[in-house]
Backbone as CSV, one residue per row, in Angstrom:
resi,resn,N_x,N_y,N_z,CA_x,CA_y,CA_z,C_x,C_y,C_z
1,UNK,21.365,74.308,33.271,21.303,75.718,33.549,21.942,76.489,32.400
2,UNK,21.118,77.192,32.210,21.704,78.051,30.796,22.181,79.529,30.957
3,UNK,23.747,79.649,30.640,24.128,81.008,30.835,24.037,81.707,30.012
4,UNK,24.270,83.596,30.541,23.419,84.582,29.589,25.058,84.973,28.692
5,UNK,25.027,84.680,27.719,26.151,85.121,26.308,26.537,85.946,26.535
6,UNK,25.786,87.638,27.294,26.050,88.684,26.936,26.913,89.116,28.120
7,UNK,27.035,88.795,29.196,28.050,88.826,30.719,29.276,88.934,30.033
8,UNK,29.930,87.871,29.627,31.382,88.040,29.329,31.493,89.726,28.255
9,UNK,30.771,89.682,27.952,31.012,90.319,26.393,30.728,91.914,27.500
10,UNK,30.020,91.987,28.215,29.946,93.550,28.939,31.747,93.713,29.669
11,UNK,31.708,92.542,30.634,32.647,92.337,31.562,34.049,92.862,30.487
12,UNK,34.431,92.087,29.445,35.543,92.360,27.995,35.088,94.483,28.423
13,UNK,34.308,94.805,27.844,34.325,96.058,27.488,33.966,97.068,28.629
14,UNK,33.891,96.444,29.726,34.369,97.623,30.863,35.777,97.540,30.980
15,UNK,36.364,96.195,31.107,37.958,95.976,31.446,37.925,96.878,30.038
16,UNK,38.276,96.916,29.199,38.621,97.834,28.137,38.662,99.104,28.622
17,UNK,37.425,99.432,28.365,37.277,101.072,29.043,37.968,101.190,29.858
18,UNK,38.097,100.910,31.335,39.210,101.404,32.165,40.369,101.173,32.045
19,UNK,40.507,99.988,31.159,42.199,99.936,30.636,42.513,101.516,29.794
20,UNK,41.324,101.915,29.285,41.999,102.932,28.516,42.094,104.481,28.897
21,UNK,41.002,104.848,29.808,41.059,105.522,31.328,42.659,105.607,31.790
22,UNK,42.977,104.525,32.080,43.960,104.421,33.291,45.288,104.533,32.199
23,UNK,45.204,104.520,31.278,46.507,104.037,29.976,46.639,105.704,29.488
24,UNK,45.276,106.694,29.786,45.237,107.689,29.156,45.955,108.672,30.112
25,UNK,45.505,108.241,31.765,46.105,109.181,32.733,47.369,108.771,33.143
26,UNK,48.022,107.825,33.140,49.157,107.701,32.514,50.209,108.590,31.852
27,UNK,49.545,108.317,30.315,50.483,109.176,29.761,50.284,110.585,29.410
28,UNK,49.021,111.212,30.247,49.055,112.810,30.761,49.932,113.035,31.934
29,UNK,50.136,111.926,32.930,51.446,112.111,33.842,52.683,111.921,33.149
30,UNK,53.061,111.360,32.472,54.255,111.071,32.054,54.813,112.252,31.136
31,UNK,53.571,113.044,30.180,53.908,113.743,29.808,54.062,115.438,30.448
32,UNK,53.571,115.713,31.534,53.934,116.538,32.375,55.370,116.161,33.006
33,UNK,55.911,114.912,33.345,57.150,114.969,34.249,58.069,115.017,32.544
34,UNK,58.269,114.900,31.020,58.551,114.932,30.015,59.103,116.587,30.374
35,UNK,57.879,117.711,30.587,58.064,119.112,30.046,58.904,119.694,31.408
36,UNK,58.467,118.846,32.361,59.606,119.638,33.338,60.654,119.000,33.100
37,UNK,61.383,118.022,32.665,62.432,117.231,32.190,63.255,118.251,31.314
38,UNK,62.695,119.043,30.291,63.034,119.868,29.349,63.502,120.840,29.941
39,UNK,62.861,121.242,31.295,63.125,122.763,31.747,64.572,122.440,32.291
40,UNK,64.642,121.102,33.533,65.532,120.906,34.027,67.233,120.505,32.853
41,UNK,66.865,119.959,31.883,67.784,120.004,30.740,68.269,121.623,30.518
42,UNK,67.421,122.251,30.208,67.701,123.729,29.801,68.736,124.334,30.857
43,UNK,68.223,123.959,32.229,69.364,124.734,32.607,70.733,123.804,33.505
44,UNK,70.151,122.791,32.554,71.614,121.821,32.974,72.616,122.413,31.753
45,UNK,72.203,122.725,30.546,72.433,123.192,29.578,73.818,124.290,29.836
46,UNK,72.917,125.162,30.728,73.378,126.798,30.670,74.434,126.970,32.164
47,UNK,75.019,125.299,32.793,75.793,125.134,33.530,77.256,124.405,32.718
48,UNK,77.140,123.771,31.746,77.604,122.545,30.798,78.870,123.301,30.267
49,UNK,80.221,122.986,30.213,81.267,123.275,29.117,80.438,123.303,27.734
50,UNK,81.265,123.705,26.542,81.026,123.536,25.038,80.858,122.212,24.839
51,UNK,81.636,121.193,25.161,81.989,119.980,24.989,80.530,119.156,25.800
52,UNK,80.411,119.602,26.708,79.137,118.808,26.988,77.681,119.307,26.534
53,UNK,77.450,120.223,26.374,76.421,121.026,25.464,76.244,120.575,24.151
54,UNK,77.673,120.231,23.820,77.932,119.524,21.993,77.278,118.165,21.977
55,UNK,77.568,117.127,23.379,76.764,116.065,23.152,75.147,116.243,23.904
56,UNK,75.095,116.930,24.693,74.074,116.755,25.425,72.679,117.563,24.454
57,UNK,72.975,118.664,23.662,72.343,119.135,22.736,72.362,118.133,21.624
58,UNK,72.651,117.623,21.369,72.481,116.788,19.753,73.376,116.737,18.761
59,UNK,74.287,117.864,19.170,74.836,117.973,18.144,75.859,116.981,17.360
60,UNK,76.190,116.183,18.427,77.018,114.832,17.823,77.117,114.129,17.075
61,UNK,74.691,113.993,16.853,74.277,113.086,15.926,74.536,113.799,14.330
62,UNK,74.579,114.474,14.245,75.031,115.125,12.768,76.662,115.389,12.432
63,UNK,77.230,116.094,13.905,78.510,116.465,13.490,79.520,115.513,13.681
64,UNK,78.929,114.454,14.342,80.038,113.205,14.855,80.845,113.746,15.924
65,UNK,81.483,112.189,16.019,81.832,112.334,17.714,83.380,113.173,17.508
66,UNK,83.596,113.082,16.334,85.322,113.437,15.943,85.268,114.762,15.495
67,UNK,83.993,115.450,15.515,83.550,116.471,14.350,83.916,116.726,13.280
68,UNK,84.182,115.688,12.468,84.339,115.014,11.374,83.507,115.039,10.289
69,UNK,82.042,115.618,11.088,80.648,115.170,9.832,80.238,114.276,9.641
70,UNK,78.709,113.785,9.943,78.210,112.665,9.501,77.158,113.612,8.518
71,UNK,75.838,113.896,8.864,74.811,114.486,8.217,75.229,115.656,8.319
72,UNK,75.632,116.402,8.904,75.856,117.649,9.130,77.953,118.003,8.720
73,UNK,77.802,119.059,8.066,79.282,119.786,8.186,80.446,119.704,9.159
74,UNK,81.297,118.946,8.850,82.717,119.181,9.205,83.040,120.301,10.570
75,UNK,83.117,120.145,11.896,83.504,121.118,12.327,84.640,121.728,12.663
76,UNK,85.841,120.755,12.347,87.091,120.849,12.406,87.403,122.508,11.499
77,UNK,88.470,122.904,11.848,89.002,124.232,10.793,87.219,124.587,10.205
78,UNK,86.367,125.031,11.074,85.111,126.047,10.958,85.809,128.018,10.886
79,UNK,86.754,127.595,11.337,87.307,129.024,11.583,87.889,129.564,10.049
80,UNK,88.190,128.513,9.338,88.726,129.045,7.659,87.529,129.410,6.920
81,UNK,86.073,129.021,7.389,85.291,128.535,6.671,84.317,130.073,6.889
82,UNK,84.066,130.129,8.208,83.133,131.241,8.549,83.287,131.985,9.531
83,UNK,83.032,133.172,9.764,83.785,134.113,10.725,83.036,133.519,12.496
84,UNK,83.403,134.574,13.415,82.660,133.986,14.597,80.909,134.781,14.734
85,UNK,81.040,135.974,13.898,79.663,136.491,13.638,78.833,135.098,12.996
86,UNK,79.389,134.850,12.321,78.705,133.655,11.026,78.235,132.622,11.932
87,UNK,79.266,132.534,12.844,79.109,130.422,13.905,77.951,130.841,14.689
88,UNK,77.608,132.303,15.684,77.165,132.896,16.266,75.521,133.062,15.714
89,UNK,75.313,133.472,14.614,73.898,133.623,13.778,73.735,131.930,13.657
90,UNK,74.748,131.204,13.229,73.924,129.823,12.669,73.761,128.883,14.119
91,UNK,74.050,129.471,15.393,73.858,128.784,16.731,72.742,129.365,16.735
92,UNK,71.799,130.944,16.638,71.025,131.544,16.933,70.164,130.658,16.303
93,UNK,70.308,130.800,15.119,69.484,131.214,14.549,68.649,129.389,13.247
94,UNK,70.481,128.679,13.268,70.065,127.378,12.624,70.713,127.966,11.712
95,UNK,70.877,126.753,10.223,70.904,126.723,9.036,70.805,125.405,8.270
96,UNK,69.612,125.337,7.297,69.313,124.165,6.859,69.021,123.363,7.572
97,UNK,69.197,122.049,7.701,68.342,121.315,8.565,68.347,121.485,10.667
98,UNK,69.520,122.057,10.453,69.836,122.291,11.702,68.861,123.315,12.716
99,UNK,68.588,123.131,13.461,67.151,123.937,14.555,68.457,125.083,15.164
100,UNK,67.525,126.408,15.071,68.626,127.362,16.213,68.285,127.050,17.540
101,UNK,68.646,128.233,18.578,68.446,127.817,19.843,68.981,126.912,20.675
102,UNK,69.965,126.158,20.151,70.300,124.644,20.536,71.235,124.946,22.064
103,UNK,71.784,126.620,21.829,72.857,126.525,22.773,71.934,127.841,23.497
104,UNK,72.388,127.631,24.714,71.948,128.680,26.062,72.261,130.191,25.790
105,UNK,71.975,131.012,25.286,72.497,132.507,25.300,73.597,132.924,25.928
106,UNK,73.421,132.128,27.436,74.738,132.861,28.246,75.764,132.118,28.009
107,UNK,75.860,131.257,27.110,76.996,129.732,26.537,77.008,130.464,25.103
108,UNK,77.065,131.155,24.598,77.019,131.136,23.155,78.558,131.976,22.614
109,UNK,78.381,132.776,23.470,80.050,133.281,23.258,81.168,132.119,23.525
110,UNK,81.119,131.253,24.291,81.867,130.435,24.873,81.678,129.298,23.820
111,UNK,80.908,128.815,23.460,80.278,127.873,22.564,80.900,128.141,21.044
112,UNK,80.940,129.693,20.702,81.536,130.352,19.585,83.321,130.054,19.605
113,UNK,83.259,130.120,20.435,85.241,129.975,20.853,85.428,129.057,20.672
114,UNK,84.905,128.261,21.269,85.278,126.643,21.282,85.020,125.900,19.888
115,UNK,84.038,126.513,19.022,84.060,125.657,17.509,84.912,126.610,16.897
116,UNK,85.204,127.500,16.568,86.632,128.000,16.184,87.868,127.503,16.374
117,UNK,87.370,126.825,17.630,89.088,126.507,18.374,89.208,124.807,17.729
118,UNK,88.380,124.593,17.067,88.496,122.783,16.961,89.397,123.015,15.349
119,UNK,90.521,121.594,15.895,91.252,121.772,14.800,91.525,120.041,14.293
């Protein structure tokens, strides 16, 4: 009895296709629970001390855990360096590699105090 070659070879490329169907809706779910993830961050954000905003924003990975500086500037004695207008625009607004926005608006005065205050 002689079998037909071409069976396996359809059977291979439907399992494909719906592997990639099902692999695609996937990660259109995953990436919807991603953007509400962001929202819920944001206003975990705008509940957070300075100190937890400092790690929970990113800022650690540049300024270190000691704020000491790794990629990013020294934050220790920031207060000799630049006024609180100055800390205030470069939270807004960024400088150099750094993204603005990082801190919550209603945290930013508070956020301003607190890198002044690091010694």
């Amino acid at each position: 009895m002689k079998r037909n070659a071409l069976f396996p070879y359809i059977l291979i490329m439907v399992f494909g296709v719906g592997l990639i169907v099902a692999l695609s809706l996937i990660g259109l779910y995953s990436g919807n629970e991603e953007a509400e993830g962001e929202k819920d961050s944001d206003s975990a954000l705008s509940e957070a001390t300075p100190e937890e905003i400092y790690s929970q924003a990113g800022c650690i990975s540049c300024h270190g855990e000691n704020y000491e500086g790794v990629s990013g500037p020294e934050l220790k004695n920031v207060d000799k360096r630049l006024s609180a207008e100055e800390v205030k625009n470069v939270l807004v607004n960024g400088s150099g590699p750094m993204p603005g926005n990082l801190v919550p608006e209603e945290k930013l005065d508070e956020m301003v105090e607190w890198v002044l205050s690091l010694e």
